[in-house]
N, C-alpha and C positions, 0 to 999 in steps of 0.2 A: 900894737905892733908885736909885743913881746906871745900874746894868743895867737896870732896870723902866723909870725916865725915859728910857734912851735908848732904848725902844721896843724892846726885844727879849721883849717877850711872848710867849706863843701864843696864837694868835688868839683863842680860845674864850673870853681873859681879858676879851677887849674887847667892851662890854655894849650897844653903839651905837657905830653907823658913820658916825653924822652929823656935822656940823660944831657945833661948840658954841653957834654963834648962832642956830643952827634954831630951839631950842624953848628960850628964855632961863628963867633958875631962876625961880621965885615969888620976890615981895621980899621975905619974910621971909628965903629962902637965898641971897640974892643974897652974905654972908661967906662961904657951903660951897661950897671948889674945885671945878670941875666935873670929874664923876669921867673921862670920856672926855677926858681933855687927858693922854696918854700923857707927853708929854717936859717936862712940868712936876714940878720936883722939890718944889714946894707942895703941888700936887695930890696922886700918890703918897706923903708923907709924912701927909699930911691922912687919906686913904683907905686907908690901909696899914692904921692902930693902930684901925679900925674892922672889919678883916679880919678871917675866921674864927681864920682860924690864929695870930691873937697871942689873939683876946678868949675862943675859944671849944673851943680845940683845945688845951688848958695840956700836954699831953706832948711836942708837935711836938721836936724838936731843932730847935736854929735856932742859924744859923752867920754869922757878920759877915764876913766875906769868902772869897773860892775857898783863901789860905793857909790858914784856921781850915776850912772844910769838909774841908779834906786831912787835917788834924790829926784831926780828929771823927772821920774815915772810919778812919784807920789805927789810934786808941786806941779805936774801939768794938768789943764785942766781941759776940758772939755772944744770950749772957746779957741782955747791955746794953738790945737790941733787945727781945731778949723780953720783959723787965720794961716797955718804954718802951711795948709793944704791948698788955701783962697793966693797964696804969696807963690807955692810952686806953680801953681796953672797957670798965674801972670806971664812970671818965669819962661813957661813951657811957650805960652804963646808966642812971646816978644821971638825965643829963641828960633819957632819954626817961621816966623814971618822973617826975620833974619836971613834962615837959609835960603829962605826961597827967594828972597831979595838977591842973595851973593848966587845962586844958581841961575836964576834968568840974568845978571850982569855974565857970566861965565859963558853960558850956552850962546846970548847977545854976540859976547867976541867969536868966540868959534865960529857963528855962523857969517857974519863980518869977513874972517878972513877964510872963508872956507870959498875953491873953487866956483861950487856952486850957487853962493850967496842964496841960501834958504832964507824964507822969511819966516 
């Protein structure tokens, strides 16, 4: 958090290049951090735990500081990688049959209550 707040992204992380007052949130989000405020460490904690990679990506390895990323690096093994690789495809799969399960439910209703009753 404290790397991320002090603005050492890469760029492509940064979603808007404007100044935060430009285009002020709706007053219902006026509580949700603005996500473009790089060296706010509200913000980045706020918008972090809403990340792919903690909410949607459950195999990620994930390391609390460069000493624990060293440690990771040098006890992982080979094998290790494999399984964590063999765990995300599962992952990936379950998730895209998911979607496409909640999509044809969606498109189903639509076309149900649509004038034209498409099949």
């Amino acid at each position: 958090m404290d790397w991320h707040a002090g603005g050492h992204l890469m760029m492509n992380e940064i979603y808007s290049h404007f100044a935060s007052d430009i285009l002020p949130p709706h007053p219902s989000q006026q509580h949700v951090p603005d996500p473009n405020i790089r060296n706010s460490t509200q913000s980045v904690r706020y918008w972090t735990q809403l990340s792919d990679w903690y909410t949607t990506l459950p195999h990620v390895i994930l390391y609390t500081s460069f000493n624990d990323l060293v440690l990771r690096l040098n006890r992982t093994t080979l094998d290790d990688l494999r399984q964590v690789s063999r765990r995300m495809e599962e992952h990936n799969a379950h998730v895209a049959d998911q979607l496409r399960d909640d999509w044809k439910d969606i498109l189903l209703k639509v076309a149900r209550n649509s004038p034209n009753h498409p099949h």
